[in-house]
C-alpha positions in Angstrom: 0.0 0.0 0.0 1.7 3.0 -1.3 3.0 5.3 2.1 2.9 2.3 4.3 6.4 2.5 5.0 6.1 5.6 7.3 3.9 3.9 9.4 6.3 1.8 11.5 8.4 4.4 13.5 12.0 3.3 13.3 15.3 4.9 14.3 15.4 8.5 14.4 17.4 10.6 12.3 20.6 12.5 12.3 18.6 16.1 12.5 15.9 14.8 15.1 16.0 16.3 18.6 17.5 13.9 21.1 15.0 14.1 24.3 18.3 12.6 26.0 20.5 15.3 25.2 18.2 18.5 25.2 19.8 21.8 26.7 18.0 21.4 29.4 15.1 23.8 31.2 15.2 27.1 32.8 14.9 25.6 36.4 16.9 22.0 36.4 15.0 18.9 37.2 15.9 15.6 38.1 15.3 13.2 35.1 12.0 10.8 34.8 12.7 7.7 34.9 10.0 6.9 33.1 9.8 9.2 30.6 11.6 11.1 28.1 12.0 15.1 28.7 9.2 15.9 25.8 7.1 13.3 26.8 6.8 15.5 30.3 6.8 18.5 28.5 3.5 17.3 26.4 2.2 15.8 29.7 2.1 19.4 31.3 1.0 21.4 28.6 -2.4 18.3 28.9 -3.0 19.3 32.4 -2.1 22.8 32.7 -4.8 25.4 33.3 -4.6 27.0 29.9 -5.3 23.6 27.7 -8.5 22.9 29.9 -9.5 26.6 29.0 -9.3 25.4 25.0 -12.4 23.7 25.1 -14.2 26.7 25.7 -12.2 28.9 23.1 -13.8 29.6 19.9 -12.2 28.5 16.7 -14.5 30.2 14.4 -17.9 29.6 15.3 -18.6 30.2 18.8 -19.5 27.3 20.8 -22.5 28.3 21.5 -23.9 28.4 18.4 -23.6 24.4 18.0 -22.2 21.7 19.6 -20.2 19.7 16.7 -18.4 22.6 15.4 -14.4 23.1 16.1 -13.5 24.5 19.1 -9.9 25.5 19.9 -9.3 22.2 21.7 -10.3 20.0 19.6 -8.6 21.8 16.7 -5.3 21.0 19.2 -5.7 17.4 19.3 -6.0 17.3 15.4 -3.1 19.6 15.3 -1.3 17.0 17.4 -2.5 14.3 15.4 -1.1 15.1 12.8 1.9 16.7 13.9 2.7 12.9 15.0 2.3 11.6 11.7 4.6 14.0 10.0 7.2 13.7 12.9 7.3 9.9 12.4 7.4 9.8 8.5 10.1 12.4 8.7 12.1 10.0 12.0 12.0 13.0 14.4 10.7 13.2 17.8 7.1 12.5 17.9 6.6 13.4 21.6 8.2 17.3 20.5 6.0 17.5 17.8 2.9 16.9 19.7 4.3 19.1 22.7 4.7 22.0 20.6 1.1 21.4 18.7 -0.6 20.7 21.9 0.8 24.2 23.3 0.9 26.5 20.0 -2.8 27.9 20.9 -2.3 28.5 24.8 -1.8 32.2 24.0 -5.5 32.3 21.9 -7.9 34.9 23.5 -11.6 34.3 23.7 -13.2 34.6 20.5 -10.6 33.2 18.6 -9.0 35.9 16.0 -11.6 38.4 16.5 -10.5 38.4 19.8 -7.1 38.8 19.1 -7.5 41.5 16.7 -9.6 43.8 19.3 -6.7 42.5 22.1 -4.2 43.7 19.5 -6.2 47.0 19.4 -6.3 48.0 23.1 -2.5 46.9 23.6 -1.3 49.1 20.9 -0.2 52.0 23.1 1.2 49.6 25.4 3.7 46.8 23.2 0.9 45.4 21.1 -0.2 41.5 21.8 0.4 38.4 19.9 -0.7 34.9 21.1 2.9 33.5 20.6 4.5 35.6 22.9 0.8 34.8 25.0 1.8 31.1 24.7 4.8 31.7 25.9 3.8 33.9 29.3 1.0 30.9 30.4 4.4 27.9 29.7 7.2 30.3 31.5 4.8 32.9 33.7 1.0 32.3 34.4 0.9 29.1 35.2 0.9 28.4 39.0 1.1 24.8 39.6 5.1 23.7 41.2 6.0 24.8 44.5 9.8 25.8 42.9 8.9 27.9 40.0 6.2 29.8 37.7 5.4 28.5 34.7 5.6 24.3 33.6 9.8 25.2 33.2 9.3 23.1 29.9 12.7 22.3 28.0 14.1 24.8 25.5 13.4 22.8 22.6 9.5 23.0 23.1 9.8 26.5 24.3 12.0 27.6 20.6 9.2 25.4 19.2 6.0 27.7 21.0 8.1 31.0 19.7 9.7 30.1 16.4 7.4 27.4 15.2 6.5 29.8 12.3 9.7 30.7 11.4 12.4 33.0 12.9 11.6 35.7 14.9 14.7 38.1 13.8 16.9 38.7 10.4 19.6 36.3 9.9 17.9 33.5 8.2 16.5 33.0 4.8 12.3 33.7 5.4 10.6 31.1 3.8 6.9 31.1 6.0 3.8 29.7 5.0 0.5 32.6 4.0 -1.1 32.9 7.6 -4.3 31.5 8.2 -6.7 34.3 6.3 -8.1 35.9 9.6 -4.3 36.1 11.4 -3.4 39.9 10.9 -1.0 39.9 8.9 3.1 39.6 9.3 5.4 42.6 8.4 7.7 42.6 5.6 9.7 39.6 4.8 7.1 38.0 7.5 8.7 39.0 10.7 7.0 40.7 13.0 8.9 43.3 15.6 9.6 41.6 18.2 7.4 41.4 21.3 8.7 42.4 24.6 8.6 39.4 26.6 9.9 37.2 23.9 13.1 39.5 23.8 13.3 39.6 27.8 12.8 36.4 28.5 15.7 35.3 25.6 17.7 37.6 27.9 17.3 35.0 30.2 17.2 32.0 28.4 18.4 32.4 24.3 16.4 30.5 22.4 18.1 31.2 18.6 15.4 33.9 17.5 17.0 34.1 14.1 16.8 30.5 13.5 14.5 28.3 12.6 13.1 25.9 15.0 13.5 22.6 15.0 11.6 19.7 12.2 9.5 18.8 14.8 8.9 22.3 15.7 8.2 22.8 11.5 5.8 19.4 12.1 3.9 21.1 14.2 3.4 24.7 12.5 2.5 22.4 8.7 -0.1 21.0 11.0 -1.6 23.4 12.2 -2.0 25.0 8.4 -3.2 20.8 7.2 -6.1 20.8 9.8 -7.2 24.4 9.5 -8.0 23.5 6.0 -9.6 19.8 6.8 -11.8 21.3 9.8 -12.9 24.6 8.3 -14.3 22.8 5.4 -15.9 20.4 7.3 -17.4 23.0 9.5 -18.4 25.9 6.8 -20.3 22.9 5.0 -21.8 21.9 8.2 -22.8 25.1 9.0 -24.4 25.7 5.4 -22.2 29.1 4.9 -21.2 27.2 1.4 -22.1 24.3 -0.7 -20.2 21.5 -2.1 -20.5 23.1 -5.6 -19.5 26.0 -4.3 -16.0 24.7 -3.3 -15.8 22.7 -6.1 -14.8 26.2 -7.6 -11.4 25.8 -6.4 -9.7 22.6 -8.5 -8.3 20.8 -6.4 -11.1 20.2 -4.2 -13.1 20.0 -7.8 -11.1 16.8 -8.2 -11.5 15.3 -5.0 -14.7 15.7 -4.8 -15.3 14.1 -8.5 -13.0 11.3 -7.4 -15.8 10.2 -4.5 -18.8 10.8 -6.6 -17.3 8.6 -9.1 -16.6 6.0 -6.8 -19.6 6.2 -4.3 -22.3 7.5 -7.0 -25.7 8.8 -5.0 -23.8 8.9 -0.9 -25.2 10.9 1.1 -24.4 14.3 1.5 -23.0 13.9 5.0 -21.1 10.9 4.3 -19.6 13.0 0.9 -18.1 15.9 3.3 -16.5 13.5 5.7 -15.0 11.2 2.7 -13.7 14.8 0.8 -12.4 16.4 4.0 -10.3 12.8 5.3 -9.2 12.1 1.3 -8.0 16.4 1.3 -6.0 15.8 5.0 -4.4 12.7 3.7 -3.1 14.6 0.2 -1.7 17.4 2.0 -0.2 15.0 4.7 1.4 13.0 2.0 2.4 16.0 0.3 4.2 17.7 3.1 6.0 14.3 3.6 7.1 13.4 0.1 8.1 17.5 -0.3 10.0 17.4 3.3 12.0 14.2 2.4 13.2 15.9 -0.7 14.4 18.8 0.7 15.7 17.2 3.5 17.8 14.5 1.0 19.2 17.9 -0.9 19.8 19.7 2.8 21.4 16.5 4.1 21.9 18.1 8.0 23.6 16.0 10.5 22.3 17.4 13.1 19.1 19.1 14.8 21.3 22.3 15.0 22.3 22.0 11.0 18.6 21.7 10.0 18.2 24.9 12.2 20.5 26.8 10.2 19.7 25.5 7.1 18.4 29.0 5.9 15.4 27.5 4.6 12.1 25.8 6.0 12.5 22.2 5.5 8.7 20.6 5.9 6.8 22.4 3.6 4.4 21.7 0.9 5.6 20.9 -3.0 4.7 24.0 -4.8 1.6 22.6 -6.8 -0.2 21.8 -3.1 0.8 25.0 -1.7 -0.6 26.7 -4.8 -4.2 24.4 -4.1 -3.7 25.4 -0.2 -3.7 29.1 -1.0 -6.8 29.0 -3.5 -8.7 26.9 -0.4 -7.8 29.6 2.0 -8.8 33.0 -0.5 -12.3 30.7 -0.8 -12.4 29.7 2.4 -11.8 33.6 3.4 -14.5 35.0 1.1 -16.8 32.9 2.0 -16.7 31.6 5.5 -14.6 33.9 7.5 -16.0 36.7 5.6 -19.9 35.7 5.7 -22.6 37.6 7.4 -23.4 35.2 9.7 -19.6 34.8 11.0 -18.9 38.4 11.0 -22.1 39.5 13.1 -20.5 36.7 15.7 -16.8 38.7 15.3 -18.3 42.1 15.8 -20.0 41.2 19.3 -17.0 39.3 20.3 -14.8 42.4 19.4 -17.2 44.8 21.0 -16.9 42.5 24.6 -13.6 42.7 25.3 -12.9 46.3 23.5 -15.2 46.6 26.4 -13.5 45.1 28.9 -10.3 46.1 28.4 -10.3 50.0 29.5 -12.8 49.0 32.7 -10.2 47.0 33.8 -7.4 49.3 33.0 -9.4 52.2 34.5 -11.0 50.0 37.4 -8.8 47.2 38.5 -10.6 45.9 41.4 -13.3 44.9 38.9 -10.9 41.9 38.5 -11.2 39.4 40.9 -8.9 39.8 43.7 -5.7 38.1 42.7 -6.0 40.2 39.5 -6.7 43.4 40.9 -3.7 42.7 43.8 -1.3 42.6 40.7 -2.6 45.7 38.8 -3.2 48.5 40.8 0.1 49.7 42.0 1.3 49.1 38.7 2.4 51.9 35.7 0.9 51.9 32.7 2.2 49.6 30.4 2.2 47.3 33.5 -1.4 47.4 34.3 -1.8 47.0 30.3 -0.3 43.9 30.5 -1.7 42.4 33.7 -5.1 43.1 32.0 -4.0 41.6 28.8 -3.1 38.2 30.9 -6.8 38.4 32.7 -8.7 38.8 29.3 -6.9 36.1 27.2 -7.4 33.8 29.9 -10.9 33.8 29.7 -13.1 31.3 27.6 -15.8 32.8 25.6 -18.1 32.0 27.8 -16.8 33.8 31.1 -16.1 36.9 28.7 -19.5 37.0 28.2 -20.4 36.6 31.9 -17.9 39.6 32.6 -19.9 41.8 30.2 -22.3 40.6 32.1 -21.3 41.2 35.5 -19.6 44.8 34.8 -22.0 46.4 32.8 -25.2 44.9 34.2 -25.8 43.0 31.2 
């Protein structure tokens, strides 16, 4: 069966990450002796705080609006599923890969990219907000769960992966990063955004190779992410009726899937059609990314995890005809899901709760509970800001809601 091969995990290669030879965490731990130092990582990031919270954090449809649609956990576990997959076909670190998947949403806000973008608006005057450098404040800050440290003191490699999983964070390498997901605001030139202010203090502290790229298994992760956004928001704008099957079958390459199972299951049912063209699209662009990523791998040829940092290109990637197909799903996918009516109205109440939020907790913060307020008040500024920023990003869509709620009286 053609691809069977990759399915039996064997020895890793020369570039994967070595669990036994990581560089180690901020705060220095005994080893498990049980378990490898990313399979601990990936079991902290499962029962921290912040991953619970997922399940309550919009992906694109609120979860109130149905049951069955994607929420930000479950688009994690899909991530991580198929992170795994790539990470074994390509004989790196499968427990990395999923670490870094399972923790690359941490930083989301409420209301998924909505809610970023009105976060992003109140924190302008104060250092902006991005949910990587969010990420990495819940692994290394806002989680309160050891008795020795803040944070889950993950291992670098997982932490570089969190930051830099989309590609280096400063000049000195080659930029090579995927299109963002249509409703991400958009990087600055060459892709690289200025650099937020934790990341840069806290790689005071503890360097993690800004102007590299991450790790393959870090790469795994990021390819993904992109793979499942595609599968799921198909899946879910059909489900939700924003757009037809015909209407998709506008782009070609889901016009060829899509004639592939009618041919082959003539008169299936419509819900059994959307679940055969949405698994058949995830397995193309999975084998894809594989088959693209062993070829540049074979013409990088690095010995080492470091060597494919510094290889001054992204190594898993799609071939060029499937990135072409990804970026004619996405512009469709953009027009008519993200885009419709009945998405937007959703975006612009979202927005509107925590644009209201934001300045009554800036202005007022003893309208945080306790341990929130105890943080903010004495503080400046940009301080407060930022203490605010960590309260509101925390909060699942429902609670947002209830905090409209329970400040302005409904």
């Amino acid at each position: 069966m053609k691809g069977a091969h990759v399915a039996v995990r064997g020895p890793l290669a020369a570039y994967a990450s070595d669990a036994a030879h990581s560089r180690g965490r901020l705060y220095a731990e005994a080893p498990s002796p049980t378990r490898s130092e990313f399979q601990r990582d990936r079991d902290r990031i499962i029962h921290c705080t912040a991953f619970r919270r997922l399940a309550h954090k919009t992906q694109v449809f609120v979860p109130l609006d149905g049951d069955h649609f994607r929420t930000r956990l479950t688009h994690t576990i899909e991530v991580g599923q198929i992170a795994r997959a790539l990470a074994r076909a390509l004989r790196v670190d499968e427990d990395l890969a999923e670490a870094v998947a399972l923790a690359h949403d941490l930083g989301h806000t409420p209301f998924g990219h909505a809610g970023e973008g009105a976060l992003e608006a109140c924190m302008a005057p104060f250092g902006g907000f991005d949910h990587n450098a969010q990420a990495l404040r819940v692994v290394t800050l806002l989680e309160r769960r050891y008795a020795r440290y803040d944070g889950l003191d993950l291992t670098w490699e997982t932490l570089e992966g969190i930051v830099k999983h989309n590609g280096p964070l400063l000049p000195g390498a080659r930029d090579e990063h995927p299109l963002p997901h249509p409703e991400e605001p958009v990087a600055g030139v060459a892709g690289i955004r200025p650099l937020s202010r934790y990341i840069e203090a806290f790689d005071a502290i503890f360097p993690l190779d800004l102007a590299t790229f991450a790790s393959v298994e870090a790469q795994a992760a990021a390819q993904a992410d992109d793979i499942a956004y595609i599968g799921h928001d198909i899946d879910d704008g059909l489900r939700a009726e924003l757009f037809s099957l015909d209407d998709i079958a506008r782009t070609p390459f889901i016009a060829g899937v899509l004639a592939h199972v009618r041919d082959e299951h003539p008169g299936l049912e419509r819900a059994r059609v959307i679940h055969e063209l949405v698994r058949r699209v995830i397995t193309a662009f999975v084998e894809d990314a594989i088959g693209e990523s062993l070829r540049r791998l074979a013409r990088v040829s690095p010995a080492s995890a470091d060597e494919a940092r510094r290889a001054g290109e992204a190594i898993v990637r799609l071939s060029p005809p499937m990135a072409e197909a990804e970026r004619d799903i996405k512009a469709f996918l953009f027009a008519n899901m993200y885009r419709h009516e009945k998405v937007l109205g959703v975006w612009e109440r979202a927005r509107d709760a925590i644009s209201w939020l934001f300045p009554a907790f800036f202005e007022n913060p003893e309208l945080m509970p306790a341990e929130w307020a105890a943080q903010a008040v004495a503080l400046q500024d940009a301080d407060r800001a930022v203490v605010v920023a960590d309260y509101i990003a925390g909060m699942t869509d429902r609670y947002a809601l209830n905090e409209v709620k329970r400040v302005f009286g409904g």
